[in-house]
Structure formats: structure tokens, C-alpha cells
C-alpha positions in Angstrom: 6.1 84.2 55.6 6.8 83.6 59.5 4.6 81.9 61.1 3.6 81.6 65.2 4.5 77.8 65.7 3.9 78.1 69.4 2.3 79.8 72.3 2.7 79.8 75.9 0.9 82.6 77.5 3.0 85.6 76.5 5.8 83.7 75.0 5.8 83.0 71.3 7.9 81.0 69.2 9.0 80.8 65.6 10.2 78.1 63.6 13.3 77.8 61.3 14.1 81.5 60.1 17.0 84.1 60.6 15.1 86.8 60.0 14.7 88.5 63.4 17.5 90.0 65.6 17.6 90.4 69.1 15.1 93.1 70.6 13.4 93.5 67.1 10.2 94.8 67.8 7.6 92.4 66.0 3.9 92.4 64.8 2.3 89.2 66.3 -0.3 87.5 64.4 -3.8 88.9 62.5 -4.0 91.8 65.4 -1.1 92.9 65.1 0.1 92.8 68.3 3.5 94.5 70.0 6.2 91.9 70.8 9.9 91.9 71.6 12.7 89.4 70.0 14.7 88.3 73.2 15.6 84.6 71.8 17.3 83.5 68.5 18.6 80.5 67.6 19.3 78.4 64.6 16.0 76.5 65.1 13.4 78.9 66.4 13.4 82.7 67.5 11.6 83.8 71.0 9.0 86.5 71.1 8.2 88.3 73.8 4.5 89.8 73.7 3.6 93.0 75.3 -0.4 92.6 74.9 -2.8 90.0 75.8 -2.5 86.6 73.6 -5.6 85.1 74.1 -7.3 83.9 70.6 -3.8 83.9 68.9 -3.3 81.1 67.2 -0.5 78.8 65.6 0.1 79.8 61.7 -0.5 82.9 62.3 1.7 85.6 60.2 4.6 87.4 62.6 6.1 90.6 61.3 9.8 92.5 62.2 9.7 96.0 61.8 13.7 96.0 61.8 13.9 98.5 64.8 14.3 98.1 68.5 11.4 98.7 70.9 11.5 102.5 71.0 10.2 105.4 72.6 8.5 108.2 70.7 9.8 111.3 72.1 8.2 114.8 71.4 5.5 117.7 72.5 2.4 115.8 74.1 4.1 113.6 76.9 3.5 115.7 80.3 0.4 115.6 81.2 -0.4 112.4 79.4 -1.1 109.1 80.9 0.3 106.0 79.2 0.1 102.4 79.5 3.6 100.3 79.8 4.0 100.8 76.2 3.9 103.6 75.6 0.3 103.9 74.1 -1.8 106.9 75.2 -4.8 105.7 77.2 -7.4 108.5 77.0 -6.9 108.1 73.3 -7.7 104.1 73.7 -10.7 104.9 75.8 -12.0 106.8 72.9 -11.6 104.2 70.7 -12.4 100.7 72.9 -14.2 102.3 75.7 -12.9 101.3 79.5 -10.7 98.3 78.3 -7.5 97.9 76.2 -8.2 96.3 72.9 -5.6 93.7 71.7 -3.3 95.1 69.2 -4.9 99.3 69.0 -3.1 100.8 66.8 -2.3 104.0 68.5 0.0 106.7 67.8 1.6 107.4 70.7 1.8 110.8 70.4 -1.4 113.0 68.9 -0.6 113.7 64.9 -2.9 116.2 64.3 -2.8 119.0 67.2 -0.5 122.1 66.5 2.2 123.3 68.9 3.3 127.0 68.1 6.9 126.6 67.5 9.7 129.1 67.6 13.3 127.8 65.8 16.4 128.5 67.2 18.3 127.5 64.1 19.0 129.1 60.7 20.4 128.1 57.0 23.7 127.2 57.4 23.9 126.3 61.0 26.5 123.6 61.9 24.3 121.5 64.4 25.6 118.5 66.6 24.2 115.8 68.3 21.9 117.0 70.7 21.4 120.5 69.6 18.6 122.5 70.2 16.8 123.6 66.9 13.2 124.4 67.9 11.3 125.3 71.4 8.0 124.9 71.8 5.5 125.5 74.8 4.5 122.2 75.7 2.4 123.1 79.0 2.2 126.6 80.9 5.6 125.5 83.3 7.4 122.7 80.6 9.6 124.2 77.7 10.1 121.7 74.8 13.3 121.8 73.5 13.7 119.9 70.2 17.1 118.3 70.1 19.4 116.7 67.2 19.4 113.0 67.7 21.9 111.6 69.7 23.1 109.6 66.1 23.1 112.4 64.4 24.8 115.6 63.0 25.5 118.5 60.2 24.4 121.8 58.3 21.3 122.9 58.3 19.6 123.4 54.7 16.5 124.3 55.4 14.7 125.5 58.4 11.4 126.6 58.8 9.4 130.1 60.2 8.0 130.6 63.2 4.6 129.2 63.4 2.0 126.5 64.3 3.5 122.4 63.5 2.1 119.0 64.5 5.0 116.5 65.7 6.0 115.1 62.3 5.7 117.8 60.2 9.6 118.3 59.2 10.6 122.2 60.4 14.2 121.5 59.4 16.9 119.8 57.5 20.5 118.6 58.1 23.2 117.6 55.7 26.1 115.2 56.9 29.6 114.9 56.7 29.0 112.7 53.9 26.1 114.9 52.0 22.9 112.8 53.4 20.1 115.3 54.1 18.3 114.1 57.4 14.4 115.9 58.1 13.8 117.0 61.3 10.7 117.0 63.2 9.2 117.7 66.4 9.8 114.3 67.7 12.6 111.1 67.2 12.2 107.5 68.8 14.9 106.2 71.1 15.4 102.3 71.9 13.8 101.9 75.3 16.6 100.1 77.0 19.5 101.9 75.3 20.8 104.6 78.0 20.4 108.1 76.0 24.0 109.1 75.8 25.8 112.2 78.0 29.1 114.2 77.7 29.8 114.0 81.4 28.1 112.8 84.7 28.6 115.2 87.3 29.2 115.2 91.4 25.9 114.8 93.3 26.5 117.6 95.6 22.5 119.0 95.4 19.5 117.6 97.4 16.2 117.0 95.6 14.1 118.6 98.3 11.0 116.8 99.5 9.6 119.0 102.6 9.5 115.7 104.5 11.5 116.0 108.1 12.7 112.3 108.1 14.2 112.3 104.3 15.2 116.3 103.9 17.2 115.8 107.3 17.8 112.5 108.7 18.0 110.2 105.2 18.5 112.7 102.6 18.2 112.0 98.8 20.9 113.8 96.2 18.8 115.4 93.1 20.8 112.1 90.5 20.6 109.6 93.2 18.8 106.4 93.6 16.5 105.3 96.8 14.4 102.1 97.8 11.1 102.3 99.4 10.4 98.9 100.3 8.0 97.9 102.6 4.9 95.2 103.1 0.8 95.8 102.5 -0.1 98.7 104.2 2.7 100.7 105.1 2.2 103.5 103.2 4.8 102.9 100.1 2.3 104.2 97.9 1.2 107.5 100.0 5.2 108.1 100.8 5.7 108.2 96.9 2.7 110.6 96.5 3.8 112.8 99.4 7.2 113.0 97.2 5.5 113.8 94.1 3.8 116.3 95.0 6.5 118.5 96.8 9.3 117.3 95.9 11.7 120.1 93.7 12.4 118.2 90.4 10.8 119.6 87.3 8.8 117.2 86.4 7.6 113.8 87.7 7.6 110.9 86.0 5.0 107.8 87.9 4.8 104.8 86.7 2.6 102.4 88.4 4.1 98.9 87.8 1.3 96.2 88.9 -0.4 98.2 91.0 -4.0 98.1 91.4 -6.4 100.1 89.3 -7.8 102.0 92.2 -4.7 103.6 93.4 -3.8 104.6 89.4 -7.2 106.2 89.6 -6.1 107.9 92.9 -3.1 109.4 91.7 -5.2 110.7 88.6 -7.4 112.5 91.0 -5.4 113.6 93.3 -2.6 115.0 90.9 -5.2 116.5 88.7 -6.7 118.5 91.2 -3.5 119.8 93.4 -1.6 123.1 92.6 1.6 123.0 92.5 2.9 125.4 94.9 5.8 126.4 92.7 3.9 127.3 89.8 0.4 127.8 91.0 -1.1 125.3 88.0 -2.6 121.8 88.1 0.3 119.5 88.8 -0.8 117.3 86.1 1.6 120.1 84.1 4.0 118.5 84.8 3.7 115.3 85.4 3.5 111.9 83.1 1.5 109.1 84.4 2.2 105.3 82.9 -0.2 102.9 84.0 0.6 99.4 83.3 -1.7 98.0 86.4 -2.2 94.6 87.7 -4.9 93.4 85.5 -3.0 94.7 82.1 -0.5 92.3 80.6 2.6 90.7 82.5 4.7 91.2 80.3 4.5 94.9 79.8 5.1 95.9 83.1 8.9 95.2 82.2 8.7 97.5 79.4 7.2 100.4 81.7 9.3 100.6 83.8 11.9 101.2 80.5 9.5 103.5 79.1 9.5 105.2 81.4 13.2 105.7 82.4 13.8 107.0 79.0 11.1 109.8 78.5 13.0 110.7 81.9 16.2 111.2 80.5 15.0 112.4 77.3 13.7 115.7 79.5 17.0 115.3 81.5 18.8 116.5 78.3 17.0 119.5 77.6 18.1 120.4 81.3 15.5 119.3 83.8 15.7 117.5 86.7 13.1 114.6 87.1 11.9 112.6 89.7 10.9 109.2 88.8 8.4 106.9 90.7 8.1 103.3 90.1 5.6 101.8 92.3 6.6 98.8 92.2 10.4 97.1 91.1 8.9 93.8 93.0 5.9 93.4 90.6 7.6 94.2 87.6 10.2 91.5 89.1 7.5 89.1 89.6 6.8 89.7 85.8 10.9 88.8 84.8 9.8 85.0 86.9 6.7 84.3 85.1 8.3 84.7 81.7 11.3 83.3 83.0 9.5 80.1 84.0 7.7 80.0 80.6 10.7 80.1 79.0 11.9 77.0 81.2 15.2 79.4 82.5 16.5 77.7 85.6 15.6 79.4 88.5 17.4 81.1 91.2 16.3 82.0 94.8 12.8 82.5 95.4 12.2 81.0 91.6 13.2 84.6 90.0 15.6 84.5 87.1 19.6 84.8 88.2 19.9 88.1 86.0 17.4 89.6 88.6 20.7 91.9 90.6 21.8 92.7 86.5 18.2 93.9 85.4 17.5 96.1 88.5 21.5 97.2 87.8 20.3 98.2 84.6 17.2 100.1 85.6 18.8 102.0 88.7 22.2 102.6 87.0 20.3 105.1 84.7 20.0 107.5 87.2 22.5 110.5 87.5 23.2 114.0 87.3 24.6 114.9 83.9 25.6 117.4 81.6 23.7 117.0 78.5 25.2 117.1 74.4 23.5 120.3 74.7 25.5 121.4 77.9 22.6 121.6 79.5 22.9 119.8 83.3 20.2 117.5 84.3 19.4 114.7 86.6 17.2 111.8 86.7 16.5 110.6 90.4 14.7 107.2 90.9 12.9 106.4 93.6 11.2 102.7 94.0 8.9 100.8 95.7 9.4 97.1 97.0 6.7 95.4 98.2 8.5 92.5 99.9 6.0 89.5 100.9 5.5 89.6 105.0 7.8 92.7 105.3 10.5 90.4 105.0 13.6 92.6 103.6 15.8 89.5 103.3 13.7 88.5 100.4 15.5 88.8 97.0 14.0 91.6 95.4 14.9 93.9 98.5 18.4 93.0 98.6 19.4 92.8 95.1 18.1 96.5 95.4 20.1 97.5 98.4 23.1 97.1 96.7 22.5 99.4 93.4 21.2 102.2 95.9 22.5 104.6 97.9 19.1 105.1 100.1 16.6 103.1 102.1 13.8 104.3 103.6 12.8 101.2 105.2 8.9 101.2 106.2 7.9 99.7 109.2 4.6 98.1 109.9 4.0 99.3 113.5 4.9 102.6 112.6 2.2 102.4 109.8 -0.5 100.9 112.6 0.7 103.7 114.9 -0.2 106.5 112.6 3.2 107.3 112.5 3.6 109.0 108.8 6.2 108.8 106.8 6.0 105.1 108.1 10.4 105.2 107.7 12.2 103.5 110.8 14.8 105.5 111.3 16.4 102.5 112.8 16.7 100.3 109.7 16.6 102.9 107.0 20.1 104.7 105.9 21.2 107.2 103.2 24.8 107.8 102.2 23.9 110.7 100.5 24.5 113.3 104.0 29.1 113.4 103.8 27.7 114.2 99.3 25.3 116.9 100.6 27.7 118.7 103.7 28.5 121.4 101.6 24.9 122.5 100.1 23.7 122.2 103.8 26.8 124.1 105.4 25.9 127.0 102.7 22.6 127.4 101.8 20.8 126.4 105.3 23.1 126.9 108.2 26.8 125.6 109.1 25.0 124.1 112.1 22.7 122.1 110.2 24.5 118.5 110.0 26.1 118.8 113.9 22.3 119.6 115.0 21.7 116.3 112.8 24.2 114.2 113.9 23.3 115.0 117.6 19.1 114.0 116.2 20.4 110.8 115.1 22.3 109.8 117.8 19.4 110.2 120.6 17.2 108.2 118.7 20.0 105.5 118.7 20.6 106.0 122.3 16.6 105.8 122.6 16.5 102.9 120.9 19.2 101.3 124.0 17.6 102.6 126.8 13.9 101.3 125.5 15.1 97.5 125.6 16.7 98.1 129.4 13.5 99.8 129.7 11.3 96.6 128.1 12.9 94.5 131.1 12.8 96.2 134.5 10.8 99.4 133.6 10.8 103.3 132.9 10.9 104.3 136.7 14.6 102.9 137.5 16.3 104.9 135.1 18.1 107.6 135.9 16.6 110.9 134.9 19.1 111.8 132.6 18.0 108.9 130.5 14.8 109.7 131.3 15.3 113.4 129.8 16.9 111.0 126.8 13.6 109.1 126.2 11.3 112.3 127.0 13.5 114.2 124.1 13.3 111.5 121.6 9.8 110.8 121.9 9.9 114.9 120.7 11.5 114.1 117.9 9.7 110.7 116.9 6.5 113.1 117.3 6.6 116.1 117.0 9.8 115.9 114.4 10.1 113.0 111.9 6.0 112.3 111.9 4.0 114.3 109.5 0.3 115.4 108.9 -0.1 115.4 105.2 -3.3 117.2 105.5 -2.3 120.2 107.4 -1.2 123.5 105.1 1.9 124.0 107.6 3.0 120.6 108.3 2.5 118.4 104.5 5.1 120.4 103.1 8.2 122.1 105.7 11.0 124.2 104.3 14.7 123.1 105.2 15.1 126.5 107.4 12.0 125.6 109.5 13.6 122.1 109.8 16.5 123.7 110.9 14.7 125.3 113.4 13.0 122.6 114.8 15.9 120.8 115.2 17.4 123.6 117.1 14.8 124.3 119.3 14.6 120.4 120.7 17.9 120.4 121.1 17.6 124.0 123.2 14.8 121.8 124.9 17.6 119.0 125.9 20.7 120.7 126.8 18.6 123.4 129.0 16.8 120.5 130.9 19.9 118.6 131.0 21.3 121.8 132.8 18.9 121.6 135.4 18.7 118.4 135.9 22.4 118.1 137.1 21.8 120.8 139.3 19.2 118.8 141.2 15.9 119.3 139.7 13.9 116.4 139.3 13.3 115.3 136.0 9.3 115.3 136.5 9.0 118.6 137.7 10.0 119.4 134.5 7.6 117.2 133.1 4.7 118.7 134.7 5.5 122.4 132.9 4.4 120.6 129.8 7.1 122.5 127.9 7.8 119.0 126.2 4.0 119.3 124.6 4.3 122.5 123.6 7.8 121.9 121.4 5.9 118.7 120.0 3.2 120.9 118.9 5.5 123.4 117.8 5.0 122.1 113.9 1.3 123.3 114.0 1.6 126.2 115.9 4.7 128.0 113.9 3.6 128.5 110.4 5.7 127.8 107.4 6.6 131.8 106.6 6.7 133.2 110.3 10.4 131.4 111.6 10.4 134.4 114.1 8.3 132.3 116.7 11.1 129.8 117.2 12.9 132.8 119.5 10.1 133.1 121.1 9.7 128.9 121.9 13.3 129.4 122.7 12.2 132.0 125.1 9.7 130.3 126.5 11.6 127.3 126.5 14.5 129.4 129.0 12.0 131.0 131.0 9.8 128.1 132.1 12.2 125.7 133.3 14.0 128.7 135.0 10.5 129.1 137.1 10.3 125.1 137.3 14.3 125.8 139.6 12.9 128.0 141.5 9.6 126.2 142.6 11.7 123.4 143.3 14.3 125.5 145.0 11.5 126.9 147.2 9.8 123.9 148.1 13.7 122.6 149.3 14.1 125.8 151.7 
């Protein structure tokens, strides 16, 4: 029998045997707890444990189970919460009370609860890999769709009726090519850090939608594409990712919560729990899957979370959703790659993290696309995550090994944060190269104006940005008032466009039309004061109107359904700086 020979907080070693491969998933000592294989040599093999060691001791038996970590994929996921292996937590409560026991043995789905399932198959059905051969309705919004594993193909001999199965009762049968019958359930397990294979990826030309000004217009994000959230304590990465999960338009939303403390866990619970989804007018919870692997759980499960959950994403991608995944954050399950690294005496790079830090965020962020499915179904998986650079400082590893596997940063920024200023994103240092993918959804399905209005946004808060460090040296007053009117209109957009009250009905969530909108009516604001300004009227008179207040307030005072009100801003907008030249023309007779 093997036999632990030695221990170093989640690392275990193994003396003198051949009988584990690489990634076997292992039993680990008289508990029986989870472990990894990710060492072997002729003299010892090096175990990776996923659960808390303390009390294991040397001689203790270890056990191969001849399979890869996996994923059991099925009915019962959405609307589950899960720790980082995969192992449902309400169902551990039951059993240990508040705290996870060493070594539960937990099924990860429930066995015994029925799901009323309709086939889609029939006796002598050719099925292929990925083939849909049940449905099943796995919350009030979320279709199941059974599929044929990946690995896997042939007739069908048998297939059930209609009717009421748990997960592993088999509802059909497959023979092969070379006359092996294969039972089919309502679930399969898939290796968590194998990819889930594809038959194509496709063009990200579609934007997930978020109903947040400063990433729906000025940084978008493509429904398959990968962003970066990284910021330092208190900046808001955590509420930005809420904010996202809530309204953004992907199916279903995948959070896990990498090292994070309890307490916020416990606040996406609640929160999630008790919002409707506007959509669908149900609990969001229906469709949403929560994996908890927080700060006080074991180390070295936060690196299998974030693996779990990547593949229950793109296990839903294939039936033909589009998910939105949250991992708050890449730095602590980062932090968790050093500390084994350092136990298992690796040479360390920059920072002390491992040098395969840039290939293992590769890895993770590389799994996101827009696909068509075996089924032909098209799907995406979108990752969004969280990096929680010490001091704000963005030159630190973690931040800039993940700069170069994504295509958008939403850069937080501290002041902002202090200011109030939410979504905390400085437009400055943030980018997205997402907008040239996106021109032609925008051109047709919001206006053909939409990314000129942009472009012209983006460049005044550039030319903002200019004028405010001539202005940090000799003062606002000796500008001209043509870069005054520059300053005035920016300070518009920083307030009354790209910052957000997530707790008013109108402005938490804003449809891309009323964006549109918005955008056109400041620029209205600009190029009308421009106009009178090179005519002669002073740029303070215009000031005084208080025209400039009213736009700003314009994303309270215009409600979401009514975008009739903008004429009459633009109206109004016309009309009072009209009466502003004539007071000024009078007062010059």
C-alpha cells in the first residue's frame, strides 16, 4: 500500500512507487481527503491536497482513483453554491454545521431529487459527440440539455419515456462503432483543466451588454472576450463585478469568489438571492452558480475554483448559452500558485511567484470564446477578473502578465473610488480593443452615429485631461473660453455620463439607445456653446443659465422608457443659450 512519507502543509509526498500519473486525483490518508498528482518521479510522487492537512500523518494509506480531477456536470448546478471543489456547501452545512469537515464525502450533485425529463432521442438514432438526447427544466429560465460526451459516439439501443429521473439513473443507451454499449445518464464528469472541445470558434462581432455608460460605450466588452478588473483595497472591484452580474445580458452567471473574504460571499448570497432579474422577472439566483472557495478555506483549492469553475461555464456554453464568468480574484488564486510553489522549493521568479505564472493565467483566460458547439449550438464564455494588485501598483506581476492575455482593462482608480465616482474606471488608463470588433453591431442595431459620437467623448476627456495640468500650474481663469467650454463639457460627461448611481431604478441599469442619447445631447450642449462662444458670448454667461446642470442631471430626470425627453433637452438646450445671445447682445447695445 502507498503510504504519505511526507507533509509540508498542502504538499504531500510519496515514496518509491509508479503507481500514480500526473493529475490523478488521489485519496489522502484515513479521511480520505481530495488531492491532485502534479509530481512524479522515479523516487517519490507529489500530491497536491485540496482540503485542510492538519492531523495527517506519515504512514498513512494514499489512494489513485485512476481519473483526472473532474467536474460532475448535470441538472442541479444553477442555483447552487459550491466550494472550489466542487462540493455543494448547503449540503455540507447539513452535515458539519458552519464549517467544512476534512475529507466530506459529498456528492456533488443531489442523487435522490427527480427532474421531469423529456427525450429527444429514439431506438435507432445515430448520436454523435455532443448530441442532445434529453432536456430537462433545470430552473424556471435554464433549459438542461443532456449532451453525448465529447469522447463519445453511436446507435441508440435503448432510450427511455418521458418521465421523472434522478442524475444517474441511465435514460439511454449507445452502441459504438465497435459494438460497446455505453449508458447514458443525466450527467458525465469532464477533467477540470481539459478545455471542453468545439467545432469552430467564431468572430466576436456581439457585445455582452452591461447597462454601465463607461464599459457599454467607452471600453466595451465582446460577448467571448476577456477583461481585467484590477485595482487596490477599496476601489470597488468587487461592487463593479456585482454591478455586471446583475445586468449584464449573458444567460447565466457563473461567480467564483477566489480568496475573498467570507463577508462579501455572504453579500453576493444576499444580494443575488433577493434581486429579480429584469429579464425574466425571477430571483437571479436562477441563474446563477456561486463557488466559494474564501480566504479562510484551503490554499490550495482556490486554484482548482477557478478551473471548476471555467468548465461548468463551458459545459452550458455547449448547450448554447452565453455565460458571464466572475473570478474575484486571479491575484489570490495567484498568491495560492507561490505558496505551493515555495513548498515545493520551485525557484522563484519576480515577486517570488512561480515563472509559469504568464502560462497559468494563459491557460485560464484562453478558455474564453464564442463558439459553435458539437451540437451546432453557438455559445460564448466571457471572463471577467479581478486583480487586486498590492498599493494599486499595476506594474506588479500579476497585473501585467494579465494585460497581455486580455483584450480589456478597466483600470480602477483610487481617487475616483474616494470621490464617489462609480464605476471607479479611469478612463485614462483603462482601454478595450474590443470597439473596431463591435463597429458593425453598433452601426446597426443602435445608430450609425453611435461610435463618431464616441470617438468625439473620448477625445474631450483626453483633451481634458491636457488642459487640467496647464490648468494645475497657472490656473482655470487664463484659459481661453473655448477650453474652458472643453473642461465645462467634460466635467458633463465625467458626471453626469460615465458615473453611475447603482441605487437609482433609472440610472443602475441604462439601455444603449439612452446612452446614445446622452451622448448626443452633450455633444448638442458643446457644439451649440461652441457656436456662441465664437460669436462673442462670454463663456460664463453661459455658465450662469445652468444649462450645464440640467444635462448632468439629465440621467435622473429622463427615465429609461421615455427617450422622447431628449428633444425636448435638445430644445431646451437651443433655446436657452439663444436667450443667453441676446441678453448679452443687449447689455453690448
Amino acid at each position: 500500500m502507498n503510504t504519505v512519507f511526507s507533509i509540508n502543509g498542502p504538499v504531500v509526498k510519496v515514496k518509491d512507487t509508479s503507481d500514480f500519473f500526473m493529475m490523478e486525483m488521489v485519496y489522502v490518508g484515513t479521511r480520505r481527503l481530495i488531492g491532485e498528482v502534479i509530481g512524479v518521479n522515479s523516487e517519490e510522487t507529489t500530491i497536491q491536497v485540496y482540503e485542510v492537512t492538519t492531523g495527517l500523518a506519515p504512514g498513512e494509506p494514499v489512494v489513485g482513483t485512476g481519473a483526472p480531477v473532474s467536474a460532475v456536470l448535470g441538472p442541479g448546478i444553477i442555483s447552487n453554491i459550491f466550494d472550489g471543489i466542487e462540493r455543494p456547501l448547503k449540503k455540507i452545512e447539513e452535515l458539519s454545521g458552519a464549517y467544512v469537515s476534512e475529507g466530506a464525502n459529498v456528492d456533488c450533485l443531489d442523487g435522490e431529487k427527480k427532474w421531469q425529463v423529456t427525450l429527444k432521442v429514439k431506438k435507432g438514432d445515430v448520436l454523435r459527440a455532443g448530441s442532445i438526447y434529453a432536456v430537462c427544466p433545470e430552473t424556471p429560465v435554464i433549459e438542461h440539455r443532456c449532451m453525448v460526451p465529447p469522447n463519445m459516439s453511436g446507435e441508440v439501443v435503448f432510450a427511455a419515456e418521458d418521465g421523472e429521473y434522478r442524475v444517474n439513473d441511465v435514460v439511454c443507451r449507445i452502441k459504438d462503432s465497435e459494438g460497446a454499449e455505453h449508458e447514458l445518464t443525466l450527467c458525465h464528469k469532464w477533467p477540470i483543466k481539459q478545455p471542453r472541445p468545439y467545432n469552430k470558434k467564431l468572430s466576436i462581432d456581439r457585445p455582452l451588454i452591461t447597462g454601465q455608460r463607461v464599459i457599454d460605450t467607452i471600453l466595451p466588452i465582446a460577448k467571448g472576450g476577456t477583461a481585467a478588473v484590477p485595482g487596490g483595497f477599496g476601489t470597488g472591484k468587487t461592487m463593479t463585478q456585482h454591478q455586471l452580474a446583475k445586468w449584464c445580458d449573458a444567460d447565466i452567471i457563473v461567480y467564483i469568489g477566489c480568496g475573498e473574504r467570507g463577508n462579501e460571499m455572504t453579500q453576493v448570497l444576499e444580494e443575488f438571492s433577493g434581486l429579480i432579474d429584469p429579464k425574466t422577472n425571477r430571483p437571479l439566483t436562477d441563474r446563477t452558480v456561486l463557488i466559494a472557495n474564501t480566504s479562510n478555506m484551503p490554499v490550495a483549492a482556490r486554484e482548482a475554483s477557478i478551473y471548476t469553475g471555467i468548465t461548468i461555464a463551458e459545459y452550458y456554453r455547449d448547450m448554447g448559452y452565453h455565460i458571464a464568468i466572475m473570478a474575484d480574484s486571479t491575484s489570490r488564486w495567484a498568491e495560492a500558485l507561490r505558496e505551493i510553489s515555495g513548498r515545493l522549493e520551485e525557484m522563484p521568479a519576480e515577486e517570488g511567484f512561480p515563472a509559469y505564472l504568464p502560462s497559468r493565467l494563459a491557460e485560464f483566460y484562453e478558455r474564453a470564446g464564442y463558439v459553435q458547439s458539437l451540437c451546432e449550438a453557438e455559445g460564448s464564455v466571457t471572463i471577467i477578473g479581478a486583480v487586486s494588485p498590492q498599493g494599486s501598483d499595476f506594474s506588479e506581476p500579476v497585473t501585467q502578465n494579465t494585460k497581455r492575455f486580455v483584450r480589456c482593462f478597466w483600470a480602477l482608480d483610487k481617487s475616483l473610488a474616494y470621490a464617489r465616482h462609480y464605476p471607479a474606471i479611469n478612463w485614462n488608463d483603462s482601454y478595450s480593443e474590443y470597439s473596431d470588433d463591435l463597429a458593425e453591431y453598433f452601426y446597426k442595431n443602435v445608430d450609425r452615429d453611435f461610435l463618431p459620437c464616441r470617438q468625439r467623448i473620448t477625445s474631450m476627456l483626453s483633451e481634458e485631461n491636457k488642459l487640467m495640468e496647464i490648468v494645475k500650474l497657472i490656473g482655470a481663469d487664463v484659459l481661453p473660453d473655448d477650453q474652458k467650454l472643453v473642461i465645462e463639457t467634460a466635467r458633463v460627461i465625467r458626471v453626469g455620463f460615465l458615473q453611475q448611481n447603482a441605487y437609482h431604478k433609472d440610472d443602475t441599469y441604462v439601455p444603449m439607445d439612452k446612452q446614445f442619447r446622452m451622448m448626443k445631447t452633450i455633444l448638442n450642449l458643446y457644439d451649440r456653446s461652441r457656436e456662441a462662444v465664437e460669436k462673442g458670448l462670454p463663456f460664463n454667461n453661459i455658465i450662469a443659465t445652468g444649462i450645464f446642470e440640467k444635462v448632468i442631471k439629465m440621467k435622473y430626470d429622463i427615465p429609461n422608457d421615455k427617450p422622447k425627453m431628449f428633444i425636448d433637452l435638445d430644445v431646451e438646450i437651443e433655446q436657452t443659450i439663444k436667450k443667453a445671445e441676446k441678453a448679452h447682445a443687449k447689455e453690448g447695445r
